[in-house]
C-alpha positions as CSV (number, residue, x, y, z in Angstrom):
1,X,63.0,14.6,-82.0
2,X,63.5,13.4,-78.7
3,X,65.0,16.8,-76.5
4,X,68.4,15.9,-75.1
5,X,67.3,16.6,-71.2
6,X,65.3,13.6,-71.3
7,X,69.3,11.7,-71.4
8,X,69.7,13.3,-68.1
9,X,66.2,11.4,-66.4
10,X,66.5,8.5,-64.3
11,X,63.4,6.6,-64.1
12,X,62.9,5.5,-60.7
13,X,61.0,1.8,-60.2
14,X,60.0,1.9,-57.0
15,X,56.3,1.6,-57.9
16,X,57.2,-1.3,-59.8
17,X,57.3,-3.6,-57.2
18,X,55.5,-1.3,-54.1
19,X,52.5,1.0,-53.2
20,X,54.7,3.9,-52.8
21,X,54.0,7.9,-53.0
22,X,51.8,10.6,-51.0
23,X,50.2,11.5,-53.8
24,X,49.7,7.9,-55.3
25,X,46.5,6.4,-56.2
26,X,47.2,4.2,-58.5
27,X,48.9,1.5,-56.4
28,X,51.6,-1.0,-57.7
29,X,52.2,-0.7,-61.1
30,X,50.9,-3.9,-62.8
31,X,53.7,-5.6,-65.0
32,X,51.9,-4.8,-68.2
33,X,51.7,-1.7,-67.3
34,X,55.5,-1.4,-66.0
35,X,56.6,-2.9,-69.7
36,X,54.5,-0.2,-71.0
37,X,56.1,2.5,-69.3
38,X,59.6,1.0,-70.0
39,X,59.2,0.8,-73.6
40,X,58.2,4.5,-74.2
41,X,60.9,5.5,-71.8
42,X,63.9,3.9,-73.8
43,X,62.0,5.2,-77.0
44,X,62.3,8.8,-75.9
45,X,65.8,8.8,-75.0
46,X,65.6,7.7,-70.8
47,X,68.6,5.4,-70.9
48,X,69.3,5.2,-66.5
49,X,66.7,3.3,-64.2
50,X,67.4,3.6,-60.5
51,X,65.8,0.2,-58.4
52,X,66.6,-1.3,-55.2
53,X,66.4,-4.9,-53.7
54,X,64.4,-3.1,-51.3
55,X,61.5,-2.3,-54.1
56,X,59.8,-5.6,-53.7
57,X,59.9,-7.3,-57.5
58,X,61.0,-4.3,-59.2
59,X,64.7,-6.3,-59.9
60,X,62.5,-9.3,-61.8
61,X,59.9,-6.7,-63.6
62,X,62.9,-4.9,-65.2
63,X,64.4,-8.3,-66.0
64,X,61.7,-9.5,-67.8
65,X,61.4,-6.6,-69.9
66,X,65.1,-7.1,-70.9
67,X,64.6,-10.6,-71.6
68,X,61.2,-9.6,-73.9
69,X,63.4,-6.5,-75.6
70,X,67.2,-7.4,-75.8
71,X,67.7,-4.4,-78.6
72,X,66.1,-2.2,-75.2
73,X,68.6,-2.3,-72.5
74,X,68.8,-0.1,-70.0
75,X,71.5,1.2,-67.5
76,X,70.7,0.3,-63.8
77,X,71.6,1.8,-60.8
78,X,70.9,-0.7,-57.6
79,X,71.0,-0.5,-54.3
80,X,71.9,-2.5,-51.4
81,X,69.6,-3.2,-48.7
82,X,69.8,-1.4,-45.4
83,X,71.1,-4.5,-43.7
84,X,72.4,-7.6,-45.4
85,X,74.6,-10.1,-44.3
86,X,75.4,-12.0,-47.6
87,X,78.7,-11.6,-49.4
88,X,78.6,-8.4,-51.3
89,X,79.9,-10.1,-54.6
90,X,77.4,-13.0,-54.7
91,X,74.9,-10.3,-54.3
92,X,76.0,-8.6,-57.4
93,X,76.0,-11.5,-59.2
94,X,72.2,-12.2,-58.5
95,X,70.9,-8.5,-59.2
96,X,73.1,-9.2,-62.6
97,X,71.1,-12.2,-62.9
98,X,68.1,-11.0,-62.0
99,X,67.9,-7.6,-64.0
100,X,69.2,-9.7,-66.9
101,X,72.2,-7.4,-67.5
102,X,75.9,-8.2,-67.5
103,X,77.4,-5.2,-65.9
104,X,75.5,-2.5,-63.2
105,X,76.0,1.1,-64.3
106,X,76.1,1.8,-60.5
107,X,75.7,0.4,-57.1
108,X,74.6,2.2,-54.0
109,X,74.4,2.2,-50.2
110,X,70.7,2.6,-50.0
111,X,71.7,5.2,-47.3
112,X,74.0,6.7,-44.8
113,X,73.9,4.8,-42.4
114,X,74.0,2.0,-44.3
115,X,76.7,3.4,-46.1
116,X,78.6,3.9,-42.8
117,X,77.8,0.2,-41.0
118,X,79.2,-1.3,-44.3
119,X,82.1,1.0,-45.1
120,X,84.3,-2.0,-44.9
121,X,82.9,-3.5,-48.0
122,X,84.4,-0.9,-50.0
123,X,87.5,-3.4,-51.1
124,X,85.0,-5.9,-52.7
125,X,83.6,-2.9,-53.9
126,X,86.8,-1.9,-55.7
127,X,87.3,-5.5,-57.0
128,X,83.7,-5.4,-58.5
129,X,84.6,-2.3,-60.4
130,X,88.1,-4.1,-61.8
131,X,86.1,-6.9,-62.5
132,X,83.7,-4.9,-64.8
133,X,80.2,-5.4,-63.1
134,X,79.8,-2.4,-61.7
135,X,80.7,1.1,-63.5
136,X,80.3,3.4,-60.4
137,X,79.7,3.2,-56.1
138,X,77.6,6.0,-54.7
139,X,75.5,6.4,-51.4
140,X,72.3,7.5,-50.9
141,X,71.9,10.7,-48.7
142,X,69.6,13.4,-47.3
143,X,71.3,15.8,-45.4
144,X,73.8,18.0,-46.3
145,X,76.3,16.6,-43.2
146,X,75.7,13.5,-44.5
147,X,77.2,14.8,-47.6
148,X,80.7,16.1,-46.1
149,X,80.8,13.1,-44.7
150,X,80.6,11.3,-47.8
151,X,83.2,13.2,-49.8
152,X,85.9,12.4,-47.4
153,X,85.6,9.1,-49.3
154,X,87.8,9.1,-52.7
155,X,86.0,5.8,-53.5
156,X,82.8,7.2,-53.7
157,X,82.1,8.1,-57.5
158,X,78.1,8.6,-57.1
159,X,76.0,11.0,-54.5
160,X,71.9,10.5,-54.6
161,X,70.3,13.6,-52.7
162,X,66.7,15.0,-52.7
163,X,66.3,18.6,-55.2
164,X,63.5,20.3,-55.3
165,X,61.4,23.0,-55.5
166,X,61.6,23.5,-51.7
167,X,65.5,21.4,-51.5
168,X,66.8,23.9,-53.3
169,X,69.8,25.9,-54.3
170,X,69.1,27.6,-51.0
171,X,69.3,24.7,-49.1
172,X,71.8,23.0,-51.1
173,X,73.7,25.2,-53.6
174,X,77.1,25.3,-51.4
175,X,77.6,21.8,-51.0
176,X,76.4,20.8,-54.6
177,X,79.2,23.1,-55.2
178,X,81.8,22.0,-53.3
179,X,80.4,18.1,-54.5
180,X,81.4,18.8,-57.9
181,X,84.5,19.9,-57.1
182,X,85.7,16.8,-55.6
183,X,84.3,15.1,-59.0
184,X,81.6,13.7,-57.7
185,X,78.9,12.7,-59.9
186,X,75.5,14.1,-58.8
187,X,72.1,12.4,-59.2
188,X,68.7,13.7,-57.3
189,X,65.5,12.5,-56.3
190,X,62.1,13.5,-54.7
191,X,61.6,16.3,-58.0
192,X,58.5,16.5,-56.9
193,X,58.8,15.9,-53.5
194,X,57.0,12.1,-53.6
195,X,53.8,14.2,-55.3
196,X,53.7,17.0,-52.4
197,X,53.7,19.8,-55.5
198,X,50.4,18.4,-56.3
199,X,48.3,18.0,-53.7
200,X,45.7,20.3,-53.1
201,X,46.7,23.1,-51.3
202,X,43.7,22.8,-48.4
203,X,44.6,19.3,-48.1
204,X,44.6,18.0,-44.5
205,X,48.0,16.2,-44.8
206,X,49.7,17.4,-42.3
207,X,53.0,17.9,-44.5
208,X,50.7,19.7,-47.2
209,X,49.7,22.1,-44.3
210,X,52.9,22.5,-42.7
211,X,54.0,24.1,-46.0
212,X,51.1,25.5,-47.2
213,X,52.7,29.0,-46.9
214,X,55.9,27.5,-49.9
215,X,52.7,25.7,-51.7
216,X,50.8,29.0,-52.5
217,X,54.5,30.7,-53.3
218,X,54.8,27.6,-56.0
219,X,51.1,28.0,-57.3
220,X,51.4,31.9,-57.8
221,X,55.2,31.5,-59.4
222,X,53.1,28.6,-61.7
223,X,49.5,31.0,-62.6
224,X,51.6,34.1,-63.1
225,X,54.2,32.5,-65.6
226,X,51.3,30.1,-66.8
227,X,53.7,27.2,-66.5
228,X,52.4,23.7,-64.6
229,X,53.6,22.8,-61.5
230,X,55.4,19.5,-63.3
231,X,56.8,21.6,-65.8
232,X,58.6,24.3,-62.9
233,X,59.3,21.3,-60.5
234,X,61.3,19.1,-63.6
235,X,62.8,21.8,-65.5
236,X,64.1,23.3,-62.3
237,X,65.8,20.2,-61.7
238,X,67.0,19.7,-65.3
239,X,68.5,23.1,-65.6
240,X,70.6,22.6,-62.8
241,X,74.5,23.1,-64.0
242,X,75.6,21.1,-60.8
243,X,73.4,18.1,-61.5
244,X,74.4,15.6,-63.8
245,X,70.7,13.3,-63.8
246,X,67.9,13.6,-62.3
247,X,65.8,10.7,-60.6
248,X,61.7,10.7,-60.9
249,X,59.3,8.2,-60.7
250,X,55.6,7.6,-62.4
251,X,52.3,4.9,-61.4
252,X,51.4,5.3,-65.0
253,X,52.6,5.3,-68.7
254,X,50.0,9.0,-68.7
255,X,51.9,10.4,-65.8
256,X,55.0,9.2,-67.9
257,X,54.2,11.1,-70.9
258,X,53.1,14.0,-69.1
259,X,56.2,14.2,-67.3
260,X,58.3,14.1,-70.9
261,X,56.0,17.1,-72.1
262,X,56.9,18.8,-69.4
263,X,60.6,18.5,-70.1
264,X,60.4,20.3,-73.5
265,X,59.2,23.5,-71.7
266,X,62.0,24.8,-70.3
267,X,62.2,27.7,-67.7
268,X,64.1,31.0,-67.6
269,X,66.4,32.7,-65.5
270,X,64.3,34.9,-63.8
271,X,62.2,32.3,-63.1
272,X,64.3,30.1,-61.6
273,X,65.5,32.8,-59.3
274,X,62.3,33.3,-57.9
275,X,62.2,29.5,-56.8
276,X,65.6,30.1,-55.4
277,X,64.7,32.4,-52.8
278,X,62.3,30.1,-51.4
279,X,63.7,29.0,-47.8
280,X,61.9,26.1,-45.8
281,X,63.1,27.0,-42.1
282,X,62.5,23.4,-41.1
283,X,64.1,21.4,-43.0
284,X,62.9,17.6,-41.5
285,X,59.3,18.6,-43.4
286,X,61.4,18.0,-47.2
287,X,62.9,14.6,-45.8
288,X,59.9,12.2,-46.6
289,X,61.3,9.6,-44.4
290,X,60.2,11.3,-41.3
291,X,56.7,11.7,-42.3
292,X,53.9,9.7,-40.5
């Protein structure tokens, strides 16, 4: 029986179509291989895949797959590209052509500023959703200001943040908080932190050292409860009240299964207490976009 948290995963696609992840050695994910991963995915319940023009052929990969299993369609959530120039509808229209699907569940600003450089595009965004091919708008986001800036906009049904082991409730219980009770709808991403959680703790990444103090905290919580690292990073996502999905990504149909074994291991209270306590002073070491 496939356990009801795995409804509340969003597989992410990025490594679909790029060479993507701190901790990936894998590469691209070849489009056997992507099929592969999609098919056990939908069989175990994932229904939501988050893509991006941006994610170099991830749109077609996806779209093949439906066009190979049409009793197998997923939900996507895409996003517009940093910059585009094109009309917003037409490029609806092609991602609907493209991911062979007839209506997006969601459509987001790939980010802030983005989000803000295009805020006039929200009436075609409002027509889209009339028009029935697009459920929900949302906007990518990392910090928390960007997030009270965000919920000054009524028209803005989705928020995408990072939540973590380390982007926590510490760092971002208020304003989940105060998201929720403006009715937003709250995905998050980087559970593990683009693969951070499991590199080796001596590693001479210069993130992985920065940290090294929160890594050790995270390996003793893990030996001392005898719980894997995948299991605490994911099921402290999952368990989340305030979150309503919860965004990872995989290079392999192994990493894929691991990561659904993990799920069915849940964590308790105390446990997730312990994590919550965890404070990262500097918080531009948890945004992966500022990495070298």
């Amino acid at each position: 029986m496939v356990k009801n948290l795995n409804s509340k995963l969003i597989l992410g696609t990025v490594q679909f179509g790029l060479d993507y992840g701190i901790n990936n050695t894998n590469g691209q994910v070849s489009l056997e291989s992507s099929h592969q991963i999609l098919q056990h995915a939908f069989n175990q319940g994932i229904q939501i895949l988050d893509t991006a023009e941006a994610y170099g052929n991830a749109h077609s990969v996806i779209g093949t797959f439906h066009e190979k299993n049409p009793d197998k369609i997923f939900e996507i959530i895409t996003k517009l590209p940093h910059q585009f120039n094109s009309n917003i509808s037409d490029k609806v229209i092609s991602y609907l052509n493209d991911l062979k699907v007839t209506k997006l569940h969601a459509l987001l600003f790939h980010s802030f500023l983005s989000y803000k450089e295009n805020i006039n595009y929200f009436d075609a965004l409002i027509q889209l959703k009339k028009a029935d091919k697009i459920k929900y708008v949302g906007v990518s986001v990392y910090t928390n200001k960007e997030i009270e800036d965000v919920l000054l906009n009524d028209d803005v049904d989705i928020i995408q943040l990072p939540f973590n082991l380390f982007d926590n409730i510490c760092q971002r219980g208020t304003i989940l908080e105060k998201a929720k009770s403006k009715g937003k709808i709250i995905h998050t991403r980087s559970a593990f932190l683009q693969g951070l959680f499991f590199k080796d703790i001596n590693s001479k990444n210069k993130i992985a050292q920065n940290l090294k103090e929160e890594l050790l905290e995270i390996l003793k919580i893990s030996n001392k409860n005898q719980i894997s690292t995948a299991q605490l990073a994911l099921n402290y996502c999952l368990q989340q009240t305030l979150i309503d999905n919860v965004l990872i990504g995989v290079d392999s149909l192994k990493q894929l299964e691991q990561n659904i074994e993990s799920v069915k291991h849940s964590i308790d209270a105390a446990l997730i207490d312990q994590i919550n306590k965890i404070k990262v002073e500097d918080v531009q070491l948890l945004n992966p976009s500022l990495w070298n």
